[in-house]
C-alpha positions as CSV (number, residue, x, y, z in Angstrom):
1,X,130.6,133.4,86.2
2,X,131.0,134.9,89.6
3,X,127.6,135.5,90.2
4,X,126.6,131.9,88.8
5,X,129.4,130.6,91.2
6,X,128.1,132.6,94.2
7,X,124.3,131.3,93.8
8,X,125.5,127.5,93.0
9,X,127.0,127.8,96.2
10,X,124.4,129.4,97.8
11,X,121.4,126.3,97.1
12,X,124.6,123.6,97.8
13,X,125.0,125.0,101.1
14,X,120.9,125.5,101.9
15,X,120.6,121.3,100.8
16,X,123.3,120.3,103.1
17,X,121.8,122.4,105.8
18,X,118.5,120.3,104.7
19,X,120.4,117.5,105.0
20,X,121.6,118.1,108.3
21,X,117.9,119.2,109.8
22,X,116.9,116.0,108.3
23,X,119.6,114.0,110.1
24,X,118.6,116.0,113.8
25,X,114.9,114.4,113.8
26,X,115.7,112.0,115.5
27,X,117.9,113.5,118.4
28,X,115.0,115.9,118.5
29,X,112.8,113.2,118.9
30,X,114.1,111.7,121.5
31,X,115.0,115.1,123.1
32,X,111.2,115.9,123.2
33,X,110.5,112.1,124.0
34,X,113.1,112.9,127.4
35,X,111.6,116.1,128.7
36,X,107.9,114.4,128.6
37,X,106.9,114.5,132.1
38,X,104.3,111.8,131.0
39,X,104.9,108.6,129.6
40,X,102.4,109.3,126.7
41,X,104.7,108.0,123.8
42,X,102.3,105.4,122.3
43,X,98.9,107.1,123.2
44,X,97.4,110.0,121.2
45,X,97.8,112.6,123.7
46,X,101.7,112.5,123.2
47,X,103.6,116.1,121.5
48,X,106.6,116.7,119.7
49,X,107.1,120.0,122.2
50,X,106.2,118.5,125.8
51,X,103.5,120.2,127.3
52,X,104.9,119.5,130.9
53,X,108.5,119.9,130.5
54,X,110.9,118.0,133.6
55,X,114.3,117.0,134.2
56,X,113.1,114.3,136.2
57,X,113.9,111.7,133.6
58,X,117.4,112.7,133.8
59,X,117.4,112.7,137.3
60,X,116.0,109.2,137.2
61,X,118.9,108.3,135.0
62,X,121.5,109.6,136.8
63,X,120.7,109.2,140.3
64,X,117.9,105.9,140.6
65,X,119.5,103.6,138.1
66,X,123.1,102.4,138.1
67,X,124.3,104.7,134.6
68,X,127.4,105.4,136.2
69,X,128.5,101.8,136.8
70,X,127.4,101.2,133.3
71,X,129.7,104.0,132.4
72,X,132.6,103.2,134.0
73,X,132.2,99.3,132.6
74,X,131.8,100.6,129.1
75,X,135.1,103.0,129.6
76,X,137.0,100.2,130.5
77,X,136.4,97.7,128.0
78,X,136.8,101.3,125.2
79,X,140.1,102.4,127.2
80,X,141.5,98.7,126.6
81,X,140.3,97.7,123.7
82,X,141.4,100.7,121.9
83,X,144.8,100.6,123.9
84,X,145.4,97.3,122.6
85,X,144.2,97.0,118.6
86,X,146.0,100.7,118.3
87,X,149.1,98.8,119.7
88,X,148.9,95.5,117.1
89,X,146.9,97.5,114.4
90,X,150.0,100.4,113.9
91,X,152.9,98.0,113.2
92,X,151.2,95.5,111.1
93,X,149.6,97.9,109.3
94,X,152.9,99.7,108.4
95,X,155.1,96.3,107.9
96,X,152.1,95.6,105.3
97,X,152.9,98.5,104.0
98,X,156.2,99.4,103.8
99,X,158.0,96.0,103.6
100,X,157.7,93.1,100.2
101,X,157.9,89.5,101.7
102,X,156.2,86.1,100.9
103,X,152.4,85.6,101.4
104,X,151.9,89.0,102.0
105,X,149.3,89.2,99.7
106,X,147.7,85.9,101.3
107,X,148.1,87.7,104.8
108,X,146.1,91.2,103.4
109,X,142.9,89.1,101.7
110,X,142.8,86.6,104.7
111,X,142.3,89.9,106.9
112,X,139.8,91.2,104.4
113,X,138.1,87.6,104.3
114,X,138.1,87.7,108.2
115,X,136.5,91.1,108.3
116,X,134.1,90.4,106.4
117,X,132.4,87.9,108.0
118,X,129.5,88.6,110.1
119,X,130.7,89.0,113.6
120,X,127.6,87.6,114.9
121,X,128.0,84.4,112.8
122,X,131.4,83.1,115.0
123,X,129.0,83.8,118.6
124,X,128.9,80.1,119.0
125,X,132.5,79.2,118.1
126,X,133.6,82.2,120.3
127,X,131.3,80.9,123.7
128,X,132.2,77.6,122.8
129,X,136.1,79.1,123.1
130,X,136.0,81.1,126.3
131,X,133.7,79.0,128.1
132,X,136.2,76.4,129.4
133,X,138.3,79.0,130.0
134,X,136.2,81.1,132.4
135,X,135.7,84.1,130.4
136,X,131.9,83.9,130.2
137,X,130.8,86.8,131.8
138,X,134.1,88.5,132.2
139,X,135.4,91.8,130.6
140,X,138.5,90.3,129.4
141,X,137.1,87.7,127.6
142,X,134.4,90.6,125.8
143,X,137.7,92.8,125.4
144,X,139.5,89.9,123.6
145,X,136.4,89.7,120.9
146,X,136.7,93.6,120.5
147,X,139.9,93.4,119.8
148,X,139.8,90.3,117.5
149,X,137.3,92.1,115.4
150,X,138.6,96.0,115.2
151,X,142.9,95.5,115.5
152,X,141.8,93.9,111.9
153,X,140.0,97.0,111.1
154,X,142.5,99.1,112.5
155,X,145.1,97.6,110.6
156,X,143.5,97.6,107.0
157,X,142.5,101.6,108.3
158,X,145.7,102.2,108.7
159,X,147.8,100.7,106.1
160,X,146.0,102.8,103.4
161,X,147.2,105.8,105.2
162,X,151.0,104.3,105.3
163,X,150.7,103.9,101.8
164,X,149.7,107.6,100.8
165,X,153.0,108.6,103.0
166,X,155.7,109.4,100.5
167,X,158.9,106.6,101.0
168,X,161.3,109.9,100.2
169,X,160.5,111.0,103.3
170,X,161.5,108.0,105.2
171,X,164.6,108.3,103.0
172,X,165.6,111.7,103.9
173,X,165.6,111.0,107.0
174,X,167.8,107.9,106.8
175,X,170.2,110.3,104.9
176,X,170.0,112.6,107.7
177,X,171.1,109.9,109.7
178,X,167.7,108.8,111.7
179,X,167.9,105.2,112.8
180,X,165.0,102.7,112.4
181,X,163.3,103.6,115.9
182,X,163.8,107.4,115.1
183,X,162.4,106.9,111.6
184,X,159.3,105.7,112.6
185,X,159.1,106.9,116.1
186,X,159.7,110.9,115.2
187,X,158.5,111.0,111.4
188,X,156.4,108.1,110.7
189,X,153.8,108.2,113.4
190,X,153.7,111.9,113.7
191,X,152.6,112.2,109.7
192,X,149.8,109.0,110.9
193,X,148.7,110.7,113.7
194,X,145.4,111.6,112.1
195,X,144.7,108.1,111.1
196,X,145.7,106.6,114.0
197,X,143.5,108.9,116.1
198,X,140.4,109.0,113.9
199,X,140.7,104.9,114.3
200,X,141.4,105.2,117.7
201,X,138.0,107.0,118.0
202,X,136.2,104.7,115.1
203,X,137.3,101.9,117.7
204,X,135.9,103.9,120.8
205,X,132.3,104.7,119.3
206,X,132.2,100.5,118.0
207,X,133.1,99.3,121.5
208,X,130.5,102.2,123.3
209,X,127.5,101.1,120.8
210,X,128.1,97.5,121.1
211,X,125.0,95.4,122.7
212,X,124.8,91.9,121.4
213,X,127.9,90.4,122.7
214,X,128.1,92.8,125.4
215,X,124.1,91.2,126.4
216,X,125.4,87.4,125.1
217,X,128.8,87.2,127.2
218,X,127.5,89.7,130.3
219,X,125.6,87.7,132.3
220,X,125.9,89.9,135.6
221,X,123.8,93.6,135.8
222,X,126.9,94.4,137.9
223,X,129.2,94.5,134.2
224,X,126.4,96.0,132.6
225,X,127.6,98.1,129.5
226,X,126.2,101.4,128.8
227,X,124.2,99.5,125.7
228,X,123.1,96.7,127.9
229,X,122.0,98.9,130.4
230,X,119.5,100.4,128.0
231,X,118.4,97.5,127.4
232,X,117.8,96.3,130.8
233,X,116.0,99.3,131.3
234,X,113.2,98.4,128.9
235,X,113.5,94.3,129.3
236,X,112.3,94.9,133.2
237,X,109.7,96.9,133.0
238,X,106.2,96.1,132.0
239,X,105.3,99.0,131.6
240,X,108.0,100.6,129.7
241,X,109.6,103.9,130.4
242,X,109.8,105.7,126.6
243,X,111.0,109.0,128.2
244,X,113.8,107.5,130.7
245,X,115.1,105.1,128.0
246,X,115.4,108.7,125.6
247,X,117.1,110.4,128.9
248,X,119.3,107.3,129.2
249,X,120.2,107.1,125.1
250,X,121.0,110.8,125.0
251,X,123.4,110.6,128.5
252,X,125.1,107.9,126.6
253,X,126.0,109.8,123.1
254,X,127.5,112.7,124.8
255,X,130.6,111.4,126.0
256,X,131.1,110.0,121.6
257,X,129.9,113.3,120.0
258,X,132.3,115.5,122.6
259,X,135.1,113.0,121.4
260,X,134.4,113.4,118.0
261,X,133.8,117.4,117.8
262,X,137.3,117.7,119.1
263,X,139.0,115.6,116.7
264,X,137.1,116.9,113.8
265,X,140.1,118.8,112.3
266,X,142.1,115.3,112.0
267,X,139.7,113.9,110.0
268,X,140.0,116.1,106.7
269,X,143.8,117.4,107.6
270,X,146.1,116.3,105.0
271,X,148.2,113.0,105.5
272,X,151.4,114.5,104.9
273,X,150.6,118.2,105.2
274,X,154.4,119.6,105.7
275,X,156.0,116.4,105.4
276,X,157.3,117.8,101.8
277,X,158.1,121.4,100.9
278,X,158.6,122.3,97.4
């Protein structure tokens, strides 16, 4: 049974390493596509393995074209629109969870209703909304459609993770003497803290990707995002640049897949791991 065990284990782990080759085409792709010293994509001379290997296409990237105004524009609207939906997300989601009052259940499938419908659907109603009020090509009106879209996320993320949190641990500290801001303050949202980070991060990687109503409601280059910049960097050339546009893509999925490495271990630690000691 051991050796059956051992050899199971053995083709389970060669197909998710299959898997996960699979999955790295297309970073290697582009990877290739970004160290091409010649901009050979669509013709039939183009490689997998560059010939003429450069950095130049980074340096383009980084030093020719405004990427770090792009990245500081698309840090701001993540800092604040995670900032913000974390803030409203975290206590509706737990007063949805923990407490039993009237329409409740109206409130939780109007937020399901809500997140469900195509963001992309309300882009009309939403210019029509911030257009008297001057927030056409400004970041607070883009942060205030961020946030109206993933706090609701947040919220429905994070009141499945209340509910798995035992109420006897709540109690024992009430026995104990812990008020309501201590309850929740030094046992409730120490437990959540894996949830509320890997949301956090969910939030981060939605704001950083996000181009159409970053491209819709950005009408200056100066408040480019990172995703509009891409695309400006294709939309003005005639000739288009395959191997700066990879550089550029690549530049910008650092900064999410360092994020995401570090809080790997929150996403598969247990919810209450410790809360409860047998």
């Amino acid at each position: 049974m051991k050796y059956r065990k051992r050899v199971g284990l053995f083709f389970l782990n060669i197909f998710f390493i299959l898997i996960c080759l699979l999955c790295l085409i297309p970073v290697l792709y582009a990877l290739g596509i970004s160290l091409n010293g010649h901009n050979d994509l669509l013709s039939s001379n183009f490689n997998l393995i560059p010939q003429n290997v450069t950095f130049d296409n980074y340096r383009c990237v980084l030093f020719e074209k405004p990427f770090f105004l792009w990245f500081k524009n698309s840090l701001i609207l993540s800092v604040f629109t995670v900032l913000i939906s974390i803030l409203v997300a975290v206590p509706g989601a737990y007063a949805l969870s923990r407490k039993r009052f009237g329409g409740r259940k109206m409130i939780l499938n109007l937020l399901i209703l809500l997140n469900a419908f195509p963001a992309i659907l309300s882009m009309f109603a939403v210019y029509r909304i911030l257009k008297p009020v001057g927030l056409i090509n400004s970041f607070t009106g883009l942060i205030l459609i961020y946030i109206g879209t993933m706090a609701i996320f947040g919220l429905w993320n994070m009141k499945g993770y209340f509910d798995t949190i035992s109420e006897e641990i709540e109690e024992a500290g009430e026995i104990d003497g812990a008020g309501d801001f201590q309850l929740i303050w030094k046992i409730v949202l120490p437990l959540a803290r894996p949830s509320i980070i890997v949301t956090a991060v969910m939030i981060l990687i939605y704001v950083w990707n996000e181009y159409i109503f970053a491209v819709t409601f950005i009408t200056s280059s100066g408040k480019y995002t990172l995703a509009a910049g891409l695309y400006a960097l294709q939309a003005t050339d005639y000739t288009r640049n395959w191997p700066v546009f990879s550089a550029a893509s690549l530049l910008v999925s650092i900064p999410v897949l360092a994020i995401f490495f570090c809080i790997q271990r929150y996403m598969t630690s247990g919810l209450t791991a410790g809360g409860v000691k047998e």
